[in-house]
PDB file of the backbone (N, CA, C, O) and the ligand in Angstrom, with CONECT records:
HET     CU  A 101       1
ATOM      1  N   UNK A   1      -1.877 -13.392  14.139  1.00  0.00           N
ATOM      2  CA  UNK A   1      -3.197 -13.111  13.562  1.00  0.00           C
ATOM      3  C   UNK A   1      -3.045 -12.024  12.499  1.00  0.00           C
ATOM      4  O   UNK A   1      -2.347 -11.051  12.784  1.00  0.00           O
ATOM      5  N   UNK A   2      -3.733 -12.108  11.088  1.00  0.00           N
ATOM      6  CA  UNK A   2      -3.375 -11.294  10.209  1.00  0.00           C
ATOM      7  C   UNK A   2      -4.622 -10.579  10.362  1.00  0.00           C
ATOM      8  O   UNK A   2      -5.608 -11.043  10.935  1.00  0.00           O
ATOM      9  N   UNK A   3      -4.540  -9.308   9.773  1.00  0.00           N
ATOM     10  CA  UNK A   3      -5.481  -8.149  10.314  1.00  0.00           C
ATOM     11  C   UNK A   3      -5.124  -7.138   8.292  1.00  0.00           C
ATOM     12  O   UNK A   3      -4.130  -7.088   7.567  1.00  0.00           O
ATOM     13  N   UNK A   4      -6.369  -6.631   8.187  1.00  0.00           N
ATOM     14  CA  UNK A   4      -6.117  -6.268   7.198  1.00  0.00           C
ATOM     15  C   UNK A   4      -6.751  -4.398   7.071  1.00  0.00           C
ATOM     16  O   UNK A   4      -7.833  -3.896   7.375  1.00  0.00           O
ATOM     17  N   UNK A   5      -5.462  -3.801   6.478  1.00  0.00           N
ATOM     18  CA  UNK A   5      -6.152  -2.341   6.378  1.00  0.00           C
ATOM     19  C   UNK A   5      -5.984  -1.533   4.872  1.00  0.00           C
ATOM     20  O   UNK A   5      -5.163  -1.590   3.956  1.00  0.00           O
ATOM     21  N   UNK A   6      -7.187  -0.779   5.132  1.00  0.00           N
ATOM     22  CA  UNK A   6      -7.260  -0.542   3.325  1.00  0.00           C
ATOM     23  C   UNK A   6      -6.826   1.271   3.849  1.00  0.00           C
ATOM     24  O   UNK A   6      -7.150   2.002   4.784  1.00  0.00           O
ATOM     25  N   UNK A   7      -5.868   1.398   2.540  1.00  0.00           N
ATOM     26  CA  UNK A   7      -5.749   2.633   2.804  1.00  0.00           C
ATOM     27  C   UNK A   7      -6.109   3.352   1.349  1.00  0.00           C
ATOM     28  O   UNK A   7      -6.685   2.793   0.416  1.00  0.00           O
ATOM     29  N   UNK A   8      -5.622   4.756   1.377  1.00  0.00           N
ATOM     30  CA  UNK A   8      -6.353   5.541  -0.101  1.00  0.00           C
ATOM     31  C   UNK A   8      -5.364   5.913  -0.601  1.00  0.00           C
ATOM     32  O   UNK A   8      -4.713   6.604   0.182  1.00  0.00           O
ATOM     33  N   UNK A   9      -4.862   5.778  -1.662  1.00  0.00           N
ATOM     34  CA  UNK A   9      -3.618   6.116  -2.296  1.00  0.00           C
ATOM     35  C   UNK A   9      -3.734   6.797  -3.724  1.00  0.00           C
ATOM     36  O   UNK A   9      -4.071   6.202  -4.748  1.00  0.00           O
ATOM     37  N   UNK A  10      -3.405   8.119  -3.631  1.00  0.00           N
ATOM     38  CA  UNK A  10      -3.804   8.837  -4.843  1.00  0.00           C
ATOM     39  C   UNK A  10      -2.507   9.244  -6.154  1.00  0.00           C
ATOM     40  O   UNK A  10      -1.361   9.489  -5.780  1.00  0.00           O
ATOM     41  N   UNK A  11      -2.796   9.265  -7.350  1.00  0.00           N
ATOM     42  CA  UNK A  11      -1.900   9.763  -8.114  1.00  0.00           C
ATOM     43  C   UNK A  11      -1.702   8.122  -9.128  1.00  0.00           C
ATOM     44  O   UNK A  11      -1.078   8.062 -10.187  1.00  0.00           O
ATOM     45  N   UNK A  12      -2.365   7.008  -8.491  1.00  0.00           N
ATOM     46  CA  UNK A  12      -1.970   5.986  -9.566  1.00  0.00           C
ATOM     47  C   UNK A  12      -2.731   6.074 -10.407  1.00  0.00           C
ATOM     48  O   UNK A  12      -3.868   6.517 -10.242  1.00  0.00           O
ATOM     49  N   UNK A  13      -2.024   5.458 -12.059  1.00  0.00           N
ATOM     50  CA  UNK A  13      -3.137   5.311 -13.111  1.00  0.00           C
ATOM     51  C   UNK A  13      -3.034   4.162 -13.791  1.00  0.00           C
ATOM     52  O   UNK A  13      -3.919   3.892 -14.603  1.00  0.00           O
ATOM     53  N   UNK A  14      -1.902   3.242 -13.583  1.00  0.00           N
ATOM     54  CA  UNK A  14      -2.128   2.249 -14.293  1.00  0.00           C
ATOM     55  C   UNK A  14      -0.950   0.961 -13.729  1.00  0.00           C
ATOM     56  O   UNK A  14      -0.203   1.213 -12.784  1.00  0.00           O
ATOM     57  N   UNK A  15      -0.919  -0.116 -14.289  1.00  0.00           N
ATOM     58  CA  UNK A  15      -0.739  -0.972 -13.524  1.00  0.00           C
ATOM     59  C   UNK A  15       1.102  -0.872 -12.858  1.00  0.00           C
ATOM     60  O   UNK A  15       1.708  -1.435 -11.947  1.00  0.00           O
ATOM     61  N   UNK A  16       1.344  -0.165 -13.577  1.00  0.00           N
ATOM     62  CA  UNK A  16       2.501   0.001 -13.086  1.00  0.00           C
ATOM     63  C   UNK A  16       3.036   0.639 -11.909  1.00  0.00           C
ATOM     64  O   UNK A  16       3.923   0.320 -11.117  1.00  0.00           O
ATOM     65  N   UNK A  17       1.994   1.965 -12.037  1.00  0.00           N
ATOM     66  CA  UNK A  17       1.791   2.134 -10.855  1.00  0.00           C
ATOM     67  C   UNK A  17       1.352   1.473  -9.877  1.00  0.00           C
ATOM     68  O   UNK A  17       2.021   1.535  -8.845  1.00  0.00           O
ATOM     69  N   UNK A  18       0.389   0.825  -9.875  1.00  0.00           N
ATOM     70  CA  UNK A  18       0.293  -0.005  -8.581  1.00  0.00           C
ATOM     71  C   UNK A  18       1.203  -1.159  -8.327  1.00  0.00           C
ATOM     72  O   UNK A  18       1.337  -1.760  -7.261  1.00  0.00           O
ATOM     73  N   UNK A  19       1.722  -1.349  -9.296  1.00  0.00           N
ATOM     74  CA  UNK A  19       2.974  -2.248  -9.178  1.00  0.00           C
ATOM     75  C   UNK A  19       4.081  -2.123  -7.718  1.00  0.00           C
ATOM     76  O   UNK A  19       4.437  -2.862  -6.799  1.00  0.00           O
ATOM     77  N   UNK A  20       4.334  -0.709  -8.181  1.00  0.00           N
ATOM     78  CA  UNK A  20       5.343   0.661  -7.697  1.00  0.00           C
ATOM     79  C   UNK A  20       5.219   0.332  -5.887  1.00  0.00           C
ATOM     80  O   UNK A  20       6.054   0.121  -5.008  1.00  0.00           O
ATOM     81  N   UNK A  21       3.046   0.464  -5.938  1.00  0.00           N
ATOM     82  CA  UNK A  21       3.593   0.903  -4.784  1.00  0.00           C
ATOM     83  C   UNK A  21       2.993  -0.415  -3.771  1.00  0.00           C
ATOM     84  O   UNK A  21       2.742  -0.272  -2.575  1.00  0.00           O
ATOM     85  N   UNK A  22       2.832  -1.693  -4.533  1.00  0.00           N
ATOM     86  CA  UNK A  22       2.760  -2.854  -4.177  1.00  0.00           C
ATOM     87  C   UNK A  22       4.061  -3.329  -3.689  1.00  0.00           C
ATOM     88  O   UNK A  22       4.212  -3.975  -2.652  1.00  0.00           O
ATOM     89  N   UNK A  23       5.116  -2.922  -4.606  1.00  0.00           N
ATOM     90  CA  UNK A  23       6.445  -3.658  -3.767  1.00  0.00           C
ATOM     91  C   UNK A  23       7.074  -2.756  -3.064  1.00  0.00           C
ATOM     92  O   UNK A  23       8.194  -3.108  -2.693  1.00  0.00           O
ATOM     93  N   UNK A  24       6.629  -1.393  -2.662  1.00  0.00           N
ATOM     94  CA  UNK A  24       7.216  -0.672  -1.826  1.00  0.00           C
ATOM     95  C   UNK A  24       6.734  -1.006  -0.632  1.00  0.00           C
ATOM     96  O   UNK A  24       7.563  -0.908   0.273  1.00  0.00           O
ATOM     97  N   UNK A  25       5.353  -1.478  -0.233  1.00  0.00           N
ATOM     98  CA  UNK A  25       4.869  -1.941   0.949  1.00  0.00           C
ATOM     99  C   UNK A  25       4.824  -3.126   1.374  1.00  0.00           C
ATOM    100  O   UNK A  25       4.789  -3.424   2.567  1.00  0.00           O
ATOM    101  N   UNK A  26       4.820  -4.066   0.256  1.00  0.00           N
ATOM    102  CA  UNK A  26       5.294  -5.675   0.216  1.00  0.00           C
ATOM    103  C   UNK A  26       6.683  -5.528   0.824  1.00  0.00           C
ATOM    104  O   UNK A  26       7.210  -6.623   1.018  1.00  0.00           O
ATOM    105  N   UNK A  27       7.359  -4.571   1.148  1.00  0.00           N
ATOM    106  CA  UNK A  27       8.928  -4.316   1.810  1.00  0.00           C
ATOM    107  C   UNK A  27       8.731  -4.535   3.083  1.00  0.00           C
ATOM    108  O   UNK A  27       9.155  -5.446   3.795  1.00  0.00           O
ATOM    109  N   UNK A  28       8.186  -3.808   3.279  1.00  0.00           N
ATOM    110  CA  UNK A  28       7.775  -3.566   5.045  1.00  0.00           C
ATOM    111  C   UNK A  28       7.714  -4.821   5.637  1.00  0.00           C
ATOM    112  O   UNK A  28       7.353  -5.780   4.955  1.00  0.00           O
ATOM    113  N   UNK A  29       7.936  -4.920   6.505  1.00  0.00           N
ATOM    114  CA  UNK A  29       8.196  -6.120   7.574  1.00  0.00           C
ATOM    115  C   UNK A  29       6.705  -6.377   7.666  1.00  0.00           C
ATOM    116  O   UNK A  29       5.827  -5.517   7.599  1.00  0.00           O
ATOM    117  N   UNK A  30       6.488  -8.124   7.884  1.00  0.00           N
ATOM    118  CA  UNK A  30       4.939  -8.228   8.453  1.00  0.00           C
ATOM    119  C   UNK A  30       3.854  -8.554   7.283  1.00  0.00           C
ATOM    120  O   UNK A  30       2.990  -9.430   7.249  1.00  0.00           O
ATOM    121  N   UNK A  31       4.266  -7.335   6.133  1.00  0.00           N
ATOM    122  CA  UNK A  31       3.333  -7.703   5.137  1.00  0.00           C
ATOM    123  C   UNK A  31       3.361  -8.914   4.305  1.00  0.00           C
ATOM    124  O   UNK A  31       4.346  -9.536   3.907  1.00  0.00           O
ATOM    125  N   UNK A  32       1.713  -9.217   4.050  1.00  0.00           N
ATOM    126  CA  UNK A  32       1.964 -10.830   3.385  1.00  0.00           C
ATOM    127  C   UNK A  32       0.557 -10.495   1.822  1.00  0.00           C
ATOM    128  O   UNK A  32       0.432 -11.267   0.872  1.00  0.00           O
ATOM    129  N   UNK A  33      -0.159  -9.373   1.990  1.00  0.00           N
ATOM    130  CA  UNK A  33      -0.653  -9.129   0.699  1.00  0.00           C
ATOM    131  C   UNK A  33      -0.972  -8.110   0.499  1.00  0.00           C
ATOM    132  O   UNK A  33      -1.344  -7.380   1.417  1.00  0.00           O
ATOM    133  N   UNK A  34      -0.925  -7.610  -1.098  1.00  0.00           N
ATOM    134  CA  UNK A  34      -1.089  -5.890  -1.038  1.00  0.00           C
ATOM    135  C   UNK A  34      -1.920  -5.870  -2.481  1.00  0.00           C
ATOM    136  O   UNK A  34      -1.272  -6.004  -3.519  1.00  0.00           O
ATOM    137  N   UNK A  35      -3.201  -5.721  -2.526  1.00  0.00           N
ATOM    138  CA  UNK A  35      -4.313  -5.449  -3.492  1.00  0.00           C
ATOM    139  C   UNK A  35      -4.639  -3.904  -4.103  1.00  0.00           C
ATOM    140  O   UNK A  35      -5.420  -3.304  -3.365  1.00  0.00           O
ATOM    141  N   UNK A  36      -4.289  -3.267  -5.075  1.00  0.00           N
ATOM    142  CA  UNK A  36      -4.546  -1.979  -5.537  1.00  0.00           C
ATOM    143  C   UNK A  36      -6.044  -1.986  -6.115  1.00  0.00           C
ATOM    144  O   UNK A  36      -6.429  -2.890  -6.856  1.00  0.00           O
ATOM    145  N   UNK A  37      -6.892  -0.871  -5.710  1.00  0.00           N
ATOM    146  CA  UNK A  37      -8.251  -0.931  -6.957  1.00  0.00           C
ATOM    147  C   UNK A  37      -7.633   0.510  -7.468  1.00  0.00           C
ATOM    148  O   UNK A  37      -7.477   1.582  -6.884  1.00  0.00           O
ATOM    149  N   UNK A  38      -7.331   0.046  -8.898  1.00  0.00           N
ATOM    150  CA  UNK A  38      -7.205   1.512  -9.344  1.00  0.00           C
ATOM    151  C   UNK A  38      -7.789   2.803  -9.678  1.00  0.00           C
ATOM    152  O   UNK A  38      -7.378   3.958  -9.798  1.00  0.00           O
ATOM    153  N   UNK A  39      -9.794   1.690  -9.868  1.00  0.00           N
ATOM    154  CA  UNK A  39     -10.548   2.834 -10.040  1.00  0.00           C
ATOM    155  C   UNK A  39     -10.663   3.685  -8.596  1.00  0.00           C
ATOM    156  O   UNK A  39     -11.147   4.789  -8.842  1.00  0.00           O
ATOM    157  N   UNK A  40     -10.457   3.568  -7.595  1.00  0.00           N
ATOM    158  CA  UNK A  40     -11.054   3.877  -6.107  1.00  0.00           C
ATOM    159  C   UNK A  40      -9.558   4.499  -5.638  1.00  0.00           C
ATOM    160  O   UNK A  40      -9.618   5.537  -4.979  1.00  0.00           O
ATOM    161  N   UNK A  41      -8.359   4.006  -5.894  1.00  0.00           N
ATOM    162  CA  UNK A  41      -7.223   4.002  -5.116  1.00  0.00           C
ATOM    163  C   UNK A  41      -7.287   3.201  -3.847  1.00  0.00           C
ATOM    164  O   UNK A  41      -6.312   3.327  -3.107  1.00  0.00           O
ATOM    165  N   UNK A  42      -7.978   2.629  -3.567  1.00  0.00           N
ATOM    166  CA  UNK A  42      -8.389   1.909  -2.631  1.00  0.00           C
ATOM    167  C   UNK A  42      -6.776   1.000  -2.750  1.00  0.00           C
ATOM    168  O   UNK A  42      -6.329   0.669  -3.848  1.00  0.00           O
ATOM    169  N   UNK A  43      -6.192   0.751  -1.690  1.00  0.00           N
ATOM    170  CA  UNK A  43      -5.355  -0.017  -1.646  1.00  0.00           C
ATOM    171  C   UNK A  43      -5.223  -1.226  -0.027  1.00  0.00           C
ATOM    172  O   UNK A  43      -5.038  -0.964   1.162  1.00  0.00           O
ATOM    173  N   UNK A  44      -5.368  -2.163  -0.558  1.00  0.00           N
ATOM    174  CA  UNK A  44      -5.797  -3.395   0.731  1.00  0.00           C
ATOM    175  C   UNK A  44      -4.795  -3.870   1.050  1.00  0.00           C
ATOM    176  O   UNK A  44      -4.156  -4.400   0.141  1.00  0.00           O
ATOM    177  N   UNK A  45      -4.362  -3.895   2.077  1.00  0.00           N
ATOM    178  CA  UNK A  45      -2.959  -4.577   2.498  1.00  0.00           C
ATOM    179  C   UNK A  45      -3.136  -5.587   3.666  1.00  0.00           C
ATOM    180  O   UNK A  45      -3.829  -5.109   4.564  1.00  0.00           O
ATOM    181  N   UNK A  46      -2.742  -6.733   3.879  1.00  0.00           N
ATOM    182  CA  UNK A  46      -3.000  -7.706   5.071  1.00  0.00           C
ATOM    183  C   UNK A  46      -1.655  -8.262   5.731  1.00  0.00           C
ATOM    184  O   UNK A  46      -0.711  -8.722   5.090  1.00  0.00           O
ATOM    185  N   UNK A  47      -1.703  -8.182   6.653  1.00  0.00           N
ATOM    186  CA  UNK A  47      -0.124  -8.082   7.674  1.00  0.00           C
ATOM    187  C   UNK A  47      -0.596  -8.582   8.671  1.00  0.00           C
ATOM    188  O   UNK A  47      -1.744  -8.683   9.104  1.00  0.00           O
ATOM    189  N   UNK A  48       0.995  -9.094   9.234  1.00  0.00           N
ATOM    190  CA  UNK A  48       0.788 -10.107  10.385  1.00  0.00           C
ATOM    191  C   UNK A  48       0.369  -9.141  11.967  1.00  0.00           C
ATOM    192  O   UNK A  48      -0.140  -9.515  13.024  1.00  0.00           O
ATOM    193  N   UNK A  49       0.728  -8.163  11.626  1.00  0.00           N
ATOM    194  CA  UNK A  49       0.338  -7.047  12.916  1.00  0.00           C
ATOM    195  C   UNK A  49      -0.328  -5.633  12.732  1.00  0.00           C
ATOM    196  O   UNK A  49      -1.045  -5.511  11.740  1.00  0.00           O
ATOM    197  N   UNK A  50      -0.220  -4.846  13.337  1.00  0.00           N
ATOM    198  CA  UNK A  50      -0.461  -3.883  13.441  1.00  0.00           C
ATOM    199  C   UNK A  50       0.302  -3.101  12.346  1.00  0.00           C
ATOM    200  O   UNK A  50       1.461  -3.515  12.303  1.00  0.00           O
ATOM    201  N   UNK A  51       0.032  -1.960  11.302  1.00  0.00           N
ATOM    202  CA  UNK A  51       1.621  -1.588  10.568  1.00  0.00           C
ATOM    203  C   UNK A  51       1.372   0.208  11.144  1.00  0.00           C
ATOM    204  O   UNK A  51       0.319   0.714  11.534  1.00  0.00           O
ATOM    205  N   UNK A  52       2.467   0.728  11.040  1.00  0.00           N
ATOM    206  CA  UNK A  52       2.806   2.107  11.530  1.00  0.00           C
ATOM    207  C   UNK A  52       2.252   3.038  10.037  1.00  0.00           C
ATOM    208  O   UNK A  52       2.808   2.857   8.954  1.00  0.00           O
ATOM    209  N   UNK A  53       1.086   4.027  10.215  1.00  0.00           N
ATOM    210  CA  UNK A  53       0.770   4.605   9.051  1.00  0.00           C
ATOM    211  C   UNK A  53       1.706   5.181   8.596  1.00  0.00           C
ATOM    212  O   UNK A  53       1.907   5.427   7.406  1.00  0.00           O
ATOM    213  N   UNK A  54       2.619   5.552   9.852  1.00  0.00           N
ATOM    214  CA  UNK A  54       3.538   6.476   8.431  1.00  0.00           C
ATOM    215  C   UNK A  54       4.487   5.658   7.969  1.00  0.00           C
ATOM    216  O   UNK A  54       4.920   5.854   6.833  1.00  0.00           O
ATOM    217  N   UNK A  55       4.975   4.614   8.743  1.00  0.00           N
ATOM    218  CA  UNK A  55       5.805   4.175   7.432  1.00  0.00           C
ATOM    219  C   UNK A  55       5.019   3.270   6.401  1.00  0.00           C
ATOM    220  O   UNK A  55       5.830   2.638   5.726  1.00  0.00           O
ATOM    221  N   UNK A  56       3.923   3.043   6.113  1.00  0.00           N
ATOM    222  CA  UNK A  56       3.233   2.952   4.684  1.00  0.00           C
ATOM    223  C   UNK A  56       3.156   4.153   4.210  1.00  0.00           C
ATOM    224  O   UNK A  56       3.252   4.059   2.986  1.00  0.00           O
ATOM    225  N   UNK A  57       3.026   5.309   4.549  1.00  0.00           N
ATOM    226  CA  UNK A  57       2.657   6.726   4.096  1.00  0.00           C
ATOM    227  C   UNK A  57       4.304   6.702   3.569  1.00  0.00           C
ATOM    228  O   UNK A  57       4.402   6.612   2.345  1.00  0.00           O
ATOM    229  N   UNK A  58       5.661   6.773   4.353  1.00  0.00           N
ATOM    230  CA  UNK A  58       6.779   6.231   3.593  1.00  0.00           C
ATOM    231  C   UNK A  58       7.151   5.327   2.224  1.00  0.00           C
ATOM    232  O   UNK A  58       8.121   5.500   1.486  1.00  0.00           O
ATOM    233  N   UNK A  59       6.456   4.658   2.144  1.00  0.00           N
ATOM    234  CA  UNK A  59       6.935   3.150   1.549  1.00  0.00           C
ATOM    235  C   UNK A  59       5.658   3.321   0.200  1.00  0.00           C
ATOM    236  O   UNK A  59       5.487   2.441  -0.644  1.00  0.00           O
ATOM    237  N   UNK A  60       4.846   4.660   0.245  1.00  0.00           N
ATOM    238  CA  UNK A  60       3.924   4.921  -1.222  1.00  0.00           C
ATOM    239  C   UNK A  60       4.877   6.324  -1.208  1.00  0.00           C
ATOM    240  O   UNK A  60       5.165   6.506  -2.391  1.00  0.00           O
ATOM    241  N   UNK A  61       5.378   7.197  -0.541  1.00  0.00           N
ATOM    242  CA  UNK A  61       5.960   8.191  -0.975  1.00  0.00           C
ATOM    243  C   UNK A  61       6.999   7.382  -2.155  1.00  0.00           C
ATOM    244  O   UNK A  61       7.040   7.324  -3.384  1.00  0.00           O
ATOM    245  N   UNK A  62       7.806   6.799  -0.986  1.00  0.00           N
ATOM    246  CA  UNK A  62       8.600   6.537  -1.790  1.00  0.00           C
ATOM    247  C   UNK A  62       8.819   5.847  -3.453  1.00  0.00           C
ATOM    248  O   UNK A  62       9.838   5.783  -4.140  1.00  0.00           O
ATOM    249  N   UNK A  63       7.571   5.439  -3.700  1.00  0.00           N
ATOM    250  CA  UNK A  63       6.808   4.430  -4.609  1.00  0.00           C
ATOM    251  C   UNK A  63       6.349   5.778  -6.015  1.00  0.00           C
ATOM    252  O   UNK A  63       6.380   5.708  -7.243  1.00  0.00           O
ATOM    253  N   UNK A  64       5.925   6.985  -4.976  1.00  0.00           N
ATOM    254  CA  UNK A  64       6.184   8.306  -6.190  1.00  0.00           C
ATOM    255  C   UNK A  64       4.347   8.769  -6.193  1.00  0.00           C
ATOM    256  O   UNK A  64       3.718   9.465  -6.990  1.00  0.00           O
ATOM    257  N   UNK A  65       4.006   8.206  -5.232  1.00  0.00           N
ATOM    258  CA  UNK A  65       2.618   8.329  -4.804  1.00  0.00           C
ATOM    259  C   UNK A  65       1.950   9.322  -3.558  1.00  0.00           C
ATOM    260  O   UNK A  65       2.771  10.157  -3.181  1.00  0.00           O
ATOM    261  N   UNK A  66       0.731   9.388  -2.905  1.00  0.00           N
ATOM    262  CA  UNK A  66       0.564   9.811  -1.808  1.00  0.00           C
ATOM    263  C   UNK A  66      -0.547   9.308  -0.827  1.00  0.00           C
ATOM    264  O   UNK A  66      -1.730   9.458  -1.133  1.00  0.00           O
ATOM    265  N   UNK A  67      -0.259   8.842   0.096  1.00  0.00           N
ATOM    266  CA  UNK A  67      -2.024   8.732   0.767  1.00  0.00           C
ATOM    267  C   UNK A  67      -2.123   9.676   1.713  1.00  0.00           C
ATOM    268  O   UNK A  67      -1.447  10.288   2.540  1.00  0.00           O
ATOM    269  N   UNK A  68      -3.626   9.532   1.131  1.00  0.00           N
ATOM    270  CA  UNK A  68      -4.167  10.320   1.630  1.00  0.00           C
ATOM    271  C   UNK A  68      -4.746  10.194   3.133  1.00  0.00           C
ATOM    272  O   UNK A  68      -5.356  11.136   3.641  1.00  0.00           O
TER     273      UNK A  68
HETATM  274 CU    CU A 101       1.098   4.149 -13.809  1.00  0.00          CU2+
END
């Protein structure tokens, strides 16, 4: 069952950035879609389970980002 969670991701400004931190979480095991709003930082992600916040909080660090 896919389950979907929006998280807040601050410091992007343009599409590249959300690019960044689309395929850093598109990494993660499980994930199957990852939607950025850049005006909001709003970032929507939908996965086959449950995902561990910090390793998304990982996987946008690493991307050069932060959520909040
Ligand atoms: Cu950018």
């Amino acid at each position: 069952m896919s389950q979907q969670t929006v998280y807040t991701v601050t410091g992007m400004s343009c599409g590249h950035c959300a690019a960044s931190v689309t395929e850093e979480i598109t990494a993660l095991g499980g994930v199957s879609s990852v939607e950025v709003d850049l005006s909001t930082g709003a970032v929507t992600v939908t996965s086959a389970g449950e995902l561990d916040r910090g390793a998304v909080a990982d996987a946008v660090t690493e991307a050069g980002y932060r959520l909040t």
